[in-house]
C-alpha positions in Angstrom: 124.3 280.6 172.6 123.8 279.6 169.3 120.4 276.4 169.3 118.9 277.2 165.9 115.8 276.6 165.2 112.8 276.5 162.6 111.0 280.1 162.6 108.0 279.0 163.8 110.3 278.7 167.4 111.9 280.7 169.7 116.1 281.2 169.3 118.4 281.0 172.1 119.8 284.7 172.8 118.3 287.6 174.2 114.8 290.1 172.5 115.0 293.1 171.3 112.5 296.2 172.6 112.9 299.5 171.6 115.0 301.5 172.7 113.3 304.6 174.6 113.8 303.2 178.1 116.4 302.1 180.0 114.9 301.2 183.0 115.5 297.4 184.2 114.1 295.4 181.3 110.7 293.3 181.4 110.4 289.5 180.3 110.0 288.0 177.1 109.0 284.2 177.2 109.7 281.2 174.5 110.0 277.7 174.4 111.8 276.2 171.8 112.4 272.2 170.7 116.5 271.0 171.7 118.4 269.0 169.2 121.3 266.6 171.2 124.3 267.6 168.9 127.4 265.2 168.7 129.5 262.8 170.7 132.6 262.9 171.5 132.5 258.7 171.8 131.3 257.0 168.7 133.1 255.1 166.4 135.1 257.6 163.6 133.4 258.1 160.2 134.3 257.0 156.4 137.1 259.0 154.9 137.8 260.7 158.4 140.7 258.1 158.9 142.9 259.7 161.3 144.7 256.3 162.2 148.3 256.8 160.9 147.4 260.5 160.7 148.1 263.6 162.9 144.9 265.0 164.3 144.3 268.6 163.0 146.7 270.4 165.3 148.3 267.4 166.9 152.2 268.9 166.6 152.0 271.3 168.9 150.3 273.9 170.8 148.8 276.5 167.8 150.8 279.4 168.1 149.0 282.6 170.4 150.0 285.4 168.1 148.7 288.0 166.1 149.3 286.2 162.7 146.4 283.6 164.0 144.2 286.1 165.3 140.5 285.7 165.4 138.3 288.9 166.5 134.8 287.6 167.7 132.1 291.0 167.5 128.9 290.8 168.9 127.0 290.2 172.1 127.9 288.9 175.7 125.5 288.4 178.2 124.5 286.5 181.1 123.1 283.0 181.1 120.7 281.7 184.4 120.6 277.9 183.9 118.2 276.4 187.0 119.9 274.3 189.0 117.2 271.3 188.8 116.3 270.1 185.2 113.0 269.0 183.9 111.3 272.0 185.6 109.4 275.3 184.1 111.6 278.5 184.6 109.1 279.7 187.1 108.8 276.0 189.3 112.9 276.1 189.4 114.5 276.5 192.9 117.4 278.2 191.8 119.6 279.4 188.6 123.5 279.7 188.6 124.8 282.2 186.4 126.8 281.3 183.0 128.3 283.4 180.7 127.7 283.5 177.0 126.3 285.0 173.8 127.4 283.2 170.8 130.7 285.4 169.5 131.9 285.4 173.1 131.3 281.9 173.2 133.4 281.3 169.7 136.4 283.8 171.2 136.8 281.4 174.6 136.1 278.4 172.6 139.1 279.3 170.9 141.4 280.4 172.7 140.5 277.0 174.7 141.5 275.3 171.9 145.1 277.0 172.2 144.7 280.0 169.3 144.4 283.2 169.6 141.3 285.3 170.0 140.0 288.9 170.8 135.9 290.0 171.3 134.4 293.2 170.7 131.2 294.3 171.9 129.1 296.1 174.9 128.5 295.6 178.4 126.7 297.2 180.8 129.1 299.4 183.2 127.3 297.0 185.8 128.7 294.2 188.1 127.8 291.5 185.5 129.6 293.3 182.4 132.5 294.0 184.4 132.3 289.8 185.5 132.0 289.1 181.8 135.0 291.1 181.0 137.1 289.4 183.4 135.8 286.2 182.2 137.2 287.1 178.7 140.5 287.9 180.6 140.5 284.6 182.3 140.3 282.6 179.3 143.3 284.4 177.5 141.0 286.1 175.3 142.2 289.4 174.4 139.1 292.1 175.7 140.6 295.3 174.3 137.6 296.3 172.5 135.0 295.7 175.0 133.2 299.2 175.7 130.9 299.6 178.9 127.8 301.8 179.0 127.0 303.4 181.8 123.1 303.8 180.4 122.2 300.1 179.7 122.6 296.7 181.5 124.4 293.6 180.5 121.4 291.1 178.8 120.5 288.7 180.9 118.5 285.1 179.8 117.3 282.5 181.9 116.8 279.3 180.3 116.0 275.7 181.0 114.9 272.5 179.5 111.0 270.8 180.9 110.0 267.9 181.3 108.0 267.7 177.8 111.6 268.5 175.8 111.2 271.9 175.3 114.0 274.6 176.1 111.6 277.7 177.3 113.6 280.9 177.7 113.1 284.3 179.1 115.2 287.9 178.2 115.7 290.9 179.6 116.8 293.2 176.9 115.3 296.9 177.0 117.9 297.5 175.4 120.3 295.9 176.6 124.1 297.7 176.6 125.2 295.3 173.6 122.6 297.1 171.5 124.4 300.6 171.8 127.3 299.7 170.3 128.9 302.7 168.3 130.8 302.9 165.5 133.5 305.7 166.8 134.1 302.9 169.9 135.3 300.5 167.5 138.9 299.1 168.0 139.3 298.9 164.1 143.3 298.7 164.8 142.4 295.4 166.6 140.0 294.5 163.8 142.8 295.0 161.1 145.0 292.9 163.1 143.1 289.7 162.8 143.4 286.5 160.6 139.6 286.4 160.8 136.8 288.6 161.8 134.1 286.6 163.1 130.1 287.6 163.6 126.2 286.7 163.9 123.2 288.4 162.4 122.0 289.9 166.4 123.9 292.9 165.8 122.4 294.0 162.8 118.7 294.3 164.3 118.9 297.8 165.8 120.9 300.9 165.8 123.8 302.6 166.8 125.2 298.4 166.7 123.7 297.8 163.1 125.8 300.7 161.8 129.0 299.7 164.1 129.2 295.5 162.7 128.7 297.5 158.9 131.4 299.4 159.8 133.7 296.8 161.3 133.2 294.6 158.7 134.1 297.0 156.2 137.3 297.9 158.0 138.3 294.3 158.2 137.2 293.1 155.1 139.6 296.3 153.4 142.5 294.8 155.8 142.4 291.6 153.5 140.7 289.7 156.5 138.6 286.5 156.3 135.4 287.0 157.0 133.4 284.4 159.3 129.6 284.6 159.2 126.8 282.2 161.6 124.0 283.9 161.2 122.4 282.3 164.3 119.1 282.9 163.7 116.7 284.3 166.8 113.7 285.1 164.8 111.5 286.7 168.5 114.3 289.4 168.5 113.5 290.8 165.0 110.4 293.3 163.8 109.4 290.4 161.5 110.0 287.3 159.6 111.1 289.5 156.7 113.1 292.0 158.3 115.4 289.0 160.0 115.6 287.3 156.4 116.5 290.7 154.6 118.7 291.6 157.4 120.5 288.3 157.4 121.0 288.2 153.7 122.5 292.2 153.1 125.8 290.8 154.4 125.3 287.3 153.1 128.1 288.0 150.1 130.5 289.9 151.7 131.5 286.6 153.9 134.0 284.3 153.1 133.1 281.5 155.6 129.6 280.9 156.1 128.3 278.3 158.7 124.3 277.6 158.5 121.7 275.0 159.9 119.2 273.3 158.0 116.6 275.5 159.8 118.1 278.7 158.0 118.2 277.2 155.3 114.7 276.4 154.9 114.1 279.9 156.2 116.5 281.7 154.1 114.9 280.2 150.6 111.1 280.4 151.9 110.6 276.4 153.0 112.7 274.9 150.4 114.4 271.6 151.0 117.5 272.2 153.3 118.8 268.5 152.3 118.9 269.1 148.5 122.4 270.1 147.8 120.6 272.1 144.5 118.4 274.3 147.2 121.8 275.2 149.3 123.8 276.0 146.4 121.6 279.1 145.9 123.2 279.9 149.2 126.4 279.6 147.9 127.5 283.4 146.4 130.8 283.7 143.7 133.2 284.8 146.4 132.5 282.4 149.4 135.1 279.8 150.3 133.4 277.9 152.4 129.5 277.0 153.5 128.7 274.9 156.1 125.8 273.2 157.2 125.5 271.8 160.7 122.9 269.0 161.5 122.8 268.4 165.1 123.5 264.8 165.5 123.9 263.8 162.2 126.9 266.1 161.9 127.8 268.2 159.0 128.1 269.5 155.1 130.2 271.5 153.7 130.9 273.0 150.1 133.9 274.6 148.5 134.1 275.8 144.7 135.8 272.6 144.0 134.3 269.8 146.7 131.9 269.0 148.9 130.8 266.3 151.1 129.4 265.6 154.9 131.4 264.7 157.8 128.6 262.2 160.2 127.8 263.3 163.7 128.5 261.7 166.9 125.8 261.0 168.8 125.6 261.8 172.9 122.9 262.1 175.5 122.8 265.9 176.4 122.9 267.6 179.2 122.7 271.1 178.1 122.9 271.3 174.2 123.2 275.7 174.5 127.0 276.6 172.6 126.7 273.5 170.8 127.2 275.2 167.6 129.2 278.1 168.8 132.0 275.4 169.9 131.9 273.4 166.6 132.7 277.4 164.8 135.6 277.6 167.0 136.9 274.3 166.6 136.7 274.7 162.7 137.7 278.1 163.1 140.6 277.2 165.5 142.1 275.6 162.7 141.6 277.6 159.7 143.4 280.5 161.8 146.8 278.3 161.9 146.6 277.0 158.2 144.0 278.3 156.0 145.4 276.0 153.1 142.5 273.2 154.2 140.2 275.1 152.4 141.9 273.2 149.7 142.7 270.8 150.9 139.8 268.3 150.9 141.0 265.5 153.6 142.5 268.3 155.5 139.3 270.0 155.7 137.3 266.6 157.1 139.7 266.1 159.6 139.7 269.5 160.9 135.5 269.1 160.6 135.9 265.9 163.2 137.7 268.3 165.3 134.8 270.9 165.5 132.0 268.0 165.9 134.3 266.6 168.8 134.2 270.3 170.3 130.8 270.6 170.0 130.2 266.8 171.5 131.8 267.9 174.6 130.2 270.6 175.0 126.7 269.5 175.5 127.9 267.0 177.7 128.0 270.4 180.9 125.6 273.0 181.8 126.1 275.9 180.4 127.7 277.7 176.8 131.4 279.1 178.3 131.9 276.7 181.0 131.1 273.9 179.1 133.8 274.3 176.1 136.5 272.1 175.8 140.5 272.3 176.0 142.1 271.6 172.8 143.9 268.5 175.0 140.4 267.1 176.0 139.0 267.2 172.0 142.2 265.2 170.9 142.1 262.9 173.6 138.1 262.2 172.9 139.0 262.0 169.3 142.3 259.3 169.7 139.7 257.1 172.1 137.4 257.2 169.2 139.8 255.0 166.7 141.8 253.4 169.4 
């Protein structure tokens, strides 16, 4: 789940409680403000010109193997999305059950999209981590390093979107099994296997997991692998507004792909000006390749060493606008796996950006994170109908 917001909101994802009990989890309530992301149906941009072009990926399936690899680490939980919209979480009839949790979301999105992908992470050794797992399975997404504690219970959230436009939101975390995390349960040979090593911010909020993404990122980064960072900001589920910005930023320089909203921004540099391209330069460290900034509808920025530029948005009525962002980092993630020369390759690089807005487009188009993201099939045929 990956709806980022301004810290005066509440994030999708799942709070944080210490970690003394274990007993079934109480409540914690939000409501945050949805954004409708992109569509999948809207005329193509400005220097996106994929007429007389092949579409990023568009001569062949991308190959599953290990050379393409991306390793997604983080949390998996449960999703309850009512049934009926417009309603309060307590005046709905009914919920069905969805998987997510935004790495998870990124390793199905991608392997959707025809790559290759793995996830690591913690599940309770409950009937709903043991679902979750086989999701993983289902979806061709290698689960190797999934651990199951026999202590904790998969996170739950419930979540639904009310009649005023609010998304309201409650977790059950106390903790939850994703928390526990060790660093001796790590699969570091899978992690050394990857093209790219991809991760969030939720993991670094509490021990034993703070210690485990450290020490997986470490092991990855020493393998010469690329590192992918979305912060995905969920400021209820830190101690405080200064703990979540310290927290975020201690990895900040050690990623090589950083994807951002305007929200973070302005919450990363204090209320600063998320549209001045000065004020997200200071974001930009020496050894980054890549910083992106996603803008809901209006689409995206991004910014090399050597270029920079914005790819517009596609506009859609929403259904459910939860793994909106998570699908847009696998889509660009996707292809960076298979050919990680478009990082200089500046019309490269904006095609394969169209691909991730379509992917996230689509996705906000169905209920739900996982069963919402698209094939790699379905994005290129929405994007050929967009320039046809």
């Amino acid at each position: 789940m990956a709806l980022l917001h301004s810290p005066t909101f509440c994030f999708t994802g799942v709070s944080t409680t210490s970690q003394a009990s274990r007993s079934f989890p109480a409540p914690t309530r939000c409501t945050v403000k949805p954004a409708p992301f992109l569509s999948p149906s809207l005329p193509f941009f400005p220097r996106c010109k994929l007429q007389g072009r092949a579409l990023p990926s568009d001569n062949g399936p991308l190959d599953k193997d290990e050379s393409s690899l991306v390793v997604c680490f983080g949390e998996m939980l449960i999703d309850f999305v009512p049934t009926t919209s417009g309603l309060s979480l307590a005046e709905a009839p009914a919920f069905k059950k969805a998987p997510g949790g935004a790495p998870a979301n990124v390793a199905v999105g991608i392997s959707r999209l025809g790559g290759s992908s793995a996830f690591i992470g913690k599940v309770g050794d409950d009937e709903f981590g043991y679902m979750l797992a086989d999701i993983l399975k289902e979806n061709n997404v290698n689960n190797d390093g999934m651990r199951f504690d026999p202590g904790a219970r998969t996170a739950l959230a419930f979540v639904t979107l009310r009649k005023d436009g609010e998304r309201e939101f409650m977790f059950y975390r106390n903790p939850s099994a994703d928390m526990l995390l060790q660093e001796d349960e790590l699969d570091l040979e899978l992690i050394r296997k990857a093209k790219i090593f991809h991760y969030g911010s939720i993991s670094l909020i509490t021990e034993p997991c703070k210690s485990a993404h450290i020490a997986a990122t470490r092991a990855a980064k020493d393998a010469g692998v690329i590192l992918s960072y979305d912060p995905n900001l969920r400021l209820p589920l830190w101690p405080s507004a200064g703990s979540a910005r310290e927290g975020i930023l201690s990895i900040w320089e050690t990623a090589d792909i950083i994807k951002i909203s305007e929200e973070e921004i302005s919450f990363l540099t204090h209320g600063e000006d998320p549209y001045d391209d000065n004020v997200v330069r200071k974001l930009y460290h020496p050894n980054l390749k890549l910083l992106l900034v996603t803008e809901g509808p209006e689409g995206c920025r991004y910014y090399t060493k050597d270029f920079s530029g914005r790819v517009k948005g596609l506009k859609v009525d929403a259904v459910d606008t939860t793994g909106a962002g998570d699908a847009f980092v696998a889509g660009i993630l996707s292809q960076l796996a298979s050919n990680v020369s478009l990082l200089q390759d500046e019309d490269k690089l904006r095609d394969a950006l169209c691909f991730a807005n379509a992917c996230g487009a689509l996705t906000v188009m169905e209920r739900g994170a996982i069963p919402a993201l698209p094939t790699r099939e379905v994005v290129l045929n929405s994007l050929l109908k967009s320039v046809s």
